[in-house]
C-alpha positions as CSV (number, residue, x, y, z in Angstrom):
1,X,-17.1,20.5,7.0
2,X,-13.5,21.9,6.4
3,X,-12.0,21.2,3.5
4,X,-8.1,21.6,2.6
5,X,-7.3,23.4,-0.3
6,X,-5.9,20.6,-2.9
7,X,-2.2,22.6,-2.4
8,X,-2.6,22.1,1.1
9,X,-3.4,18.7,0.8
10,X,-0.7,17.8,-1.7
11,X,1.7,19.5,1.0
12,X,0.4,17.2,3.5
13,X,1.0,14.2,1.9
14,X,4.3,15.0,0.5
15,X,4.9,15.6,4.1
16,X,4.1,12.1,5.1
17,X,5.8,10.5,1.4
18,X,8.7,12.2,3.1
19,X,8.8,10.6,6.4
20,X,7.9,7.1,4.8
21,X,4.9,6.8,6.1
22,X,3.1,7.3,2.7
23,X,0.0,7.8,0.9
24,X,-2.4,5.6,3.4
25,X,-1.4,6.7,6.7
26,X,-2.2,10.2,5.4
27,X,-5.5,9.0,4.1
28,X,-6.3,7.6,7.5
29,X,-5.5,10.7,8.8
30,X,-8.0,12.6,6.7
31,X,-10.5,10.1,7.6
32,X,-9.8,10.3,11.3
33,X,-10.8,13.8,10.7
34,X,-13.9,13.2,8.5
35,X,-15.1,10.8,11.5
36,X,-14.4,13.8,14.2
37,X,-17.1,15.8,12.9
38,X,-19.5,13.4,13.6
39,X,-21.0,13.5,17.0
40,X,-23.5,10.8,19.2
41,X,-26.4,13.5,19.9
42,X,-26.9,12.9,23.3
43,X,-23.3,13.7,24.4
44,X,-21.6,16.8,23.0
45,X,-18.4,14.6,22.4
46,X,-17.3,13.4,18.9
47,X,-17.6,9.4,18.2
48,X,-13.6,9.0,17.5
49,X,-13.0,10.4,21.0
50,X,-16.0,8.6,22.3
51,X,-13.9,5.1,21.6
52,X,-16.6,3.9,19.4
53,X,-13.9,3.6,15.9
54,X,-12.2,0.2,16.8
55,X,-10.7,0.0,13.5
56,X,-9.9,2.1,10.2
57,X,-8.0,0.3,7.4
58,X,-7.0,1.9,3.9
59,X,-6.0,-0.1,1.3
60,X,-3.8,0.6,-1.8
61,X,-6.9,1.4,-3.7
62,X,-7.8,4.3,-1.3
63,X,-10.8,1.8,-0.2
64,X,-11.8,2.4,3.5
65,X,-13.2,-0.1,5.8
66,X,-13.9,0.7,9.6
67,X,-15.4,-1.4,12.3
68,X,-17.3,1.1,15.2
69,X,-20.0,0.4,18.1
70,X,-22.0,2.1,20.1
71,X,-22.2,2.6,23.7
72,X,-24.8,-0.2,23.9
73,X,-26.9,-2.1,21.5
74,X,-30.3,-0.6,22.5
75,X,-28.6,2.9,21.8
76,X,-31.7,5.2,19.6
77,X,-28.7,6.1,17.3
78,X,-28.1,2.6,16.5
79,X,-29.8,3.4,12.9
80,X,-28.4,6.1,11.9
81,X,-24.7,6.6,13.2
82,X,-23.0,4.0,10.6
83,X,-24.5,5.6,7.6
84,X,-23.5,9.0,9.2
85,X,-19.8,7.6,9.4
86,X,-20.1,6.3,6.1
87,X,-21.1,9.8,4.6
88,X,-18.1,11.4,6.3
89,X,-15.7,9.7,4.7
90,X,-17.1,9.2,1.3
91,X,-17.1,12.7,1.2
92,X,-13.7,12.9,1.0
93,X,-12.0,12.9,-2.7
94,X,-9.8,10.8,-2.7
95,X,-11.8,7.7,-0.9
96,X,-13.0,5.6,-3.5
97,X,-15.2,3.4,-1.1
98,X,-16.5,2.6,2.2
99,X,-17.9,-0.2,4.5
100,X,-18.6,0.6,8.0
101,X,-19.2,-2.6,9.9
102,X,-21.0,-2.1,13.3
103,X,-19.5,-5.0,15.9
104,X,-20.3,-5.4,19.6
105,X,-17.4,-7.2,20.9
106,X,-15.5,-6.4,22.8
107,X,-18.5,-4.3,24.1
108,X,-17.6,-0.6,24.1
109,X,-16.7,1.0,27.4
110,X,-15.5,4.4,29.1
111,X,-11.8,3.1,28.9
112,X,-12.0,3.5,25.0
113,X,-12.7,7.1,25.6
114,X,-9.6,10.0,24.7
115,X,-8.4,12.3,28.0
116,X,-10.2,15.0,25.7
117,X,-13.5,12.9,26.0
118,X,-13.0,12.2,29.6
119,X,-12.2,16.0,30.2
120,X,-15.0,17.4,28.5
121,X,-17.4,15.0,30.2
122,X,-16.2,15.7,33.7
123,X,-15.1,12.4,34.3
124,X,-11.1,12.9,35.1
């Protein structure tokens, strides 16, 4: 995986301190991007884009929790994608925990999914 250079990360969140948005919604950011590299084998499309993040939260101790699904509950990834999501992120610096939750409602479907998803699935 990529990894900034700490002065490029410092410039990136003085860049967000700047425009108010602060310290968290930079750190979602990074973890937006920690969660991109991780990719549901059977289609060459990464989970974010999938749909399958419903929800990232960061709280003021840099603490992470995310709820995700799958495409369906008999899905042969069902094992393993979580604690590949979990790695992700905690392999970021400045996370100081995570707690992926795996829900099933509202049940995942194609309308979750980015135009990038869509496009590089032939399905626009």
């Amino acid at each position: 995986m990529f990894k900034l250079s700490r002065l490029e990360k410092a410039k990136k969140l003085s860049e967000y301190e700047a425009s108010g948005e602060g310290r968290q919604a930079w750190l979602r950011d990074q973890v937006v991007e920690a969660i991109k590299q991780v990719y549901d084998p059977e289609i060459p499309v990464n989970i974010y884009d999938l749909g399958l993040i419903y929800t990232i939260d960061v709280n003021d101790s840099n603490e992470v929790a995310i709820q995700m699904t799958l495409t369906s509950p008999a899905c042969p990834v069902a094992g393993s994608l979580p604690g590949q999501v979990e790695g992700m992120v905690r392999s970021l610096d400045e996370v100081n925990d995570v707690q992926v939750e795996l829900v099933w409602d509202p049940p995942w479907d194609r309308s979750r999914m980015t135009e990038e998803a869509l496009l590089e699935l032939n399905m626009l």
